[in-house]
N, C-alpha and C positions, 0 to 999 in steps of 0.2 A: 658366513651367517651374520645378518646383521642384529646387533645387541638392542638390546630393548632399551629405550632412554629413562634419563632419569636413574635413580639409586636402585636401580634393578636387584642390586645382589642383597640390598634389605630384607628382614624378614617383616613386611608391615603385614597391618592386619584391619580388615574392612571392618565396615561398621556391623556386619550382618555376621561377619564372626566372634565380633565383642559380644554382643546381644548372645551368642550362643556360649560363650565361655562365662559371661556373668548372669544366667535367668534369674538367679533371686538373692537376694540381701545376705544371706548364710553365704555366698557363693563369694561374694562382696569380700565381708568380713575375711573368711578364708585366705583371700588371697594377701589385703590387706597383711595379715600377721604373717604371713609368711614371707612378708617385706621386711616389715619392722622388727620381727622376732625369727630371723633365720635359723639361731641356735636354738630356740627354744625360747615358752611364754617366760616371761617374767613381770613383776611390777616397775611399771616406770614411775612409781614416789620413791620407792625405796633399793630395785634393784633384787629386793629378794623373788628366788626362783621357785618358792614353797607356795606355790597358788592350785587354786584349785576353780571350779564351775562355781559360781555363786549361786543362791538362793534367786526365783524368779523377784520374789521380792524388793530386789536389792536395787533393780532398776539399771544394774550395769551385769556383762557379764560371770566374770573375774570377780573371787574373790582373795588377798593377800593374808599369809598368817604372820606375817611380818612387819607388817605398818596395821593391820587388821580393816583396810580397807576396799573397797572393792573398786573394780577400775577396767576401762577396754582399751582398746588399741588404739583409740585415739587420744588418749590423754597422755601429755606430754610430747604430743607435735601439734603440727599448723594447723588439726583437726578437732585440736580440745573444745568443746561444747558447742561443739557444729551439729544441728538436729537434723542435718541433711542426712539422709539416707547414706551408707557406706557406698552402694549402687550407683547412685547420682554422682559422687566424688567421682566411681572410676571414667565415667562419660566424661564429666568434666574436665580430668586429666586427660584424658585420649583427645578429646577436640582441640583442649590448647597444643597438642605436642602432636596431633598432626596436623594444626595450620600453622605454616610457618611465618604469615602475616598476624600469627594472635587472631583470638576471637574476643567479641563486644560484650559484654555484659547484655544485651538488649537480645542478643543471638543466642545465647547459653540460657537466660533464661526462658525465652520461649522452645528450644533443644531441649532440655531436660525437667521444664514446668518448676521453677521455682520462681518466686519475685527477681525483679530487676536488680531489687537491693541485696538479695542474699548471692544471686550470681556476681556482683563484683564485688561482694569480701569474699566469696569462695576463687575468684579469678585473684586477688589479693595475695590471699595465705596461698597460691600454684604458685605465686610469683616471688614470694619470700623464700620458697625452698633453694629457690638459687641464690640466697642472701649470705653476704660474707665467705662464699667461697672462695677456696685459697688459690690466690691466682702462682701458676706454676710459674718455674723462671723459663725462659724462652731462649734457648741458644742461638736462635738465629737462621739464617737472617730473618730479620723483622723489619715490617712497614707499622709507621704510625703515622696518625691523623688527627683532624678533631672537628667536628659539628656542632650545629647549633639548632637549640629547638626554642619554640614560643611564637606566640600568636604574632600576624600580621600589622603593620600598622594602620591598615585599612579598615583593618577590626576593631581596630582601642576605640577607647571613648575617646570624645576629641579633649576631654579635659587633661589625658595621661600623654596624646601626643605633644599638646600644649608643654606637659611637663617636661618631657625628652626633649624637645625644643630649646625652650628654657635653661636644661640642664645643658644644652650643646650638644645634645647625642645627634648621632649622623644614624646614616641607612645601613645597613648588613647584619653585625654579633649583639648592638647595641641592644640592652633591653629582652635581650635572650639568656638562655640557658644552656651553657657547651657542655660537650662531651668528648672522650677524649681516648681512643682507643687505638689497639697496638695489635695487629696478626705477628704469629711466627707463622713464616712460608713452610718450613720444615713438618709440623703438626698440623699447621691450621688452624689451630686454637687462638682464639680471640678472649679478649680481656678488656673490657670499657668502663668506662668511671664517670659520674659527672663532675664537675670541678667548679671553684668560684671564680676560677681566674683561669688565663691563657698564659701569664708570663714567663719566662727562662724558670724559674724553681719549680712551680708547679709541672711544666710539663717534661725537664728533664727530670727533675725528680720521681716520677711517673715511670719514666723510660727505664732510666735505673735501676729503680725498684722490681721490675719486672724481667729482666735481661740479665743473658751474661756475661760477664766482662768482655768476651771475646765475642760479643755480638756483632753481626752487618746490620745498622740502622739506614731505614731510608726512610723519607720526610719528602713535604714541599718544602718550601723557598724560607719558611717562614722565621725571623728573628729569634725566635724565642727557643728553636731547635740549636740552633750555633752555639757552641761549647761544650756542649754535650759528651760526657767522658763515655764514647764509645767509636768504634770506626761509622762514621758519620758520611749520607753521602745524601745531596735533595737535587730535584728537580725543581726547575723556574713554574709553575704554574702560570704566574703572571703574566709571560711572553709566549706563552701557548706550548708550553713544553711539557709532555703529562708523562712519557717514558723514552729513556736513557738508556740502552742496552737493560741490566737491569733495576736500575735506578726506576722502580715506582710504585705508588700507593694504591694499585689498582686494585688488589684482595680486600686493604681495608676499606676503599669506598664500597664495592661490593658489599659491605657488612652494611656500609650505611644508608644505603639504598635498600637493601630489605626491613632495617629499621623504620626509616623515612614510607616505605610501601607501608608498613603496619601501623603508621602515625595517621599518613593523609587520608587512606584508604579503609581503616578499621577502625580506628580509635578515636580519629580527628583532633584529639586533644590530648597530649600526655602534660599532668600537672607540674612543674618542679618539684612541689611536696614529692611524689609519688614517681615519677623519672626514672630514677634510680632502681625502683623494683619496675621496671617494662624493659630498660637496657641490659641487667642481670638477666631478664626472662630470654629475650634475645640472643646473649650471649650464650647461654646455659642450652637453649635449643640448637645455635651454630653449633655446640663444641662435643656436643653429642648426637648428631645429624647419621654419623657413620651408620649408630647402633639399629637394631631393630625397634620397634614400637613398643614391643610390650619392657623390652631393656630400658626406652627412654622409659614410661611409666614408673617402672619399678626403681629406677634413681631419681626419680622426680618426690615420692612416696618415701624412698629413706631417710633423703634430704630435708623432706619437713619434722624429722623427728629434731625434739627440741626447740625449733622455731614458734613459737605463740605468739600472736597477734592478735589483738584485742581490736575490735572496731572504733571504739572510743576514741584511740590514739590513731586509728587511720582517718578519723575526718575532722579530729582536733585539729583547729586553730594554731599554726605555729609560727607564722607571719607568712606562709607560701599558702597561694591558691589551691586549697583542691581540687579544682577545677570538675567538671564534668565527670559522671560516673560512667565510663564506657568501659 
């Protein structure tokens, strides 16, 4: 019998069965707290578990006899004073974590009828839930790599080529933004960072950090892997050598290449500012790929508890382009 391709043995879930398991905002909410609150309601100002239905008045569900204030399930994660419907979050979530290239702001908001501008701080705070998680250590073997993103030079103003010029920059990393990431073959699990540098610290330290002692490292050719306190082993890329028995990086380009797919092809532009939360989103979608749809959802949703993002600080000025809202 031949097997059905693709992650057959998932449990996903079409769009025409979400529509039937969320018809309406109560449904929403429901399920919501039965993420965040699996033991049981509580207040998230204070923790206390003495709450009760608040007064319609009150303009929030919940109300606390503990802090005396009233409060819903969105406060105190990536949701706090989102007037988006609970409804539209779950669409939301469901479309980022079933496309594995990311979805545009430009696509989500006309998908679910909000503004352009509210679907990319709701695509934002999806993208923070994956923020600062604890990258596990990796027994091994592991492949590491590292990429680069930013605009073309074909695209600069001729005044900034001018300046690269000037400054003596050449053609390939120059004037980019690297990234720098590590598979364990054993798990599969991927872990990427952006970085300011490429040098020996930065990227063994990286390695390191993430590994364990008794790790198998593989790498390219590249200078900056040599020394590295682990059993260490690279292939020449250089002289057209990409795999060695099993000497190669071929899992982590794979991560890079659907990265790279979700750059050219959906987003067209990921800012430096902002980098960092689209490679976490990535990663966090790779390392949970195994699970079901409504599993990814529901760790995506407990994940943003505690997370707050303010929009202010997503398009403040911090000397890095914001670049483009996709």
């Amino acid at each position: 019998m031949t097997k059905a391709p693709g992650k057959h043995y998932r449990e996903g879930i079409s769009i025409m069965e979400l529509t039937d398991m969320f018809p309406t905002e109560d449904s929403a909410r429901d399920w919501f707290e039965s993420v965040v609150w699996p033991e049981g309601r509580y207040c998230p100002r204070c923790g206390c578990t003495h709450t009760k239905v608040a007064a319609k008045t009150s303009g929030l569900p919940y109300y606390c006899h503990g802090c005396h204030e009233a409060f819903s399930v969105k406060i105190g994660t990536a949701l706090e004073r989102s007037r988006v419907p609970l409804r539209k979050w779950v669409f939301a979530i469901y479309l980022e974590m079933t496309s594995l290239k990311g979805v545009s702001s430009m696509k989500l908001h006309r998908d679910i009828k909000v503004t352009q501008k509210t679907a990319w701080f709701m695509l934002q705070r999806i993208r923070e839930a994956w923020a600062g998680e604890a990258e596990e250590v990796f027994k091994g073997p592991v492949e590491v790599d590292e990429t680069y993103f930013g605009g073309k030079r074909a695209n600069m103003s001729k005044a900034k080529r001018k300046a690269l010029k000037e400054a003596g920059a050449g053609r390939g990393s120059v004037g980019k933004t690297a990234v720098l990431g590590i598979k364990d073959r054993e798990t599969n699990q991927v872990a990427a960072r952006v970085v300011q540098s490429t040098d020996a610290p930065t990227l063994q330290g990286f390695v390191e950090g993430v590994t364990d002692e008794a790790a198998k490292v593989y790498s390219d050719e590249a200078a900056a892997y040599k020394g590295i306190d682990r059993d260490h082993e690279w292939v020449n890329h250089s002289v057209g050598e990409y795999v060695r028995e099993m000497a190669h990086t071929n899992g982590m380009e794979s991560f890079w290449s659907m990265l790279r797919r979700g750059y050219q092809g959906v987003y067209h532009k990921m800012s430096a500012k902002h980098l960092q939360r689209y490679v976490d989103e990535f990663a966090g979608r790779h390392n949970i790929r195994e699970a079901g749809t409504m599993k990814q959802m529901q760790k995506v949703v407990a994940r943003m508890v505690g997370k707050r993002i303010m929009y202010r600080d997503l398009i403040a000025d911090n000397g890095l382009s914001s670049g483009a809202r996709s």
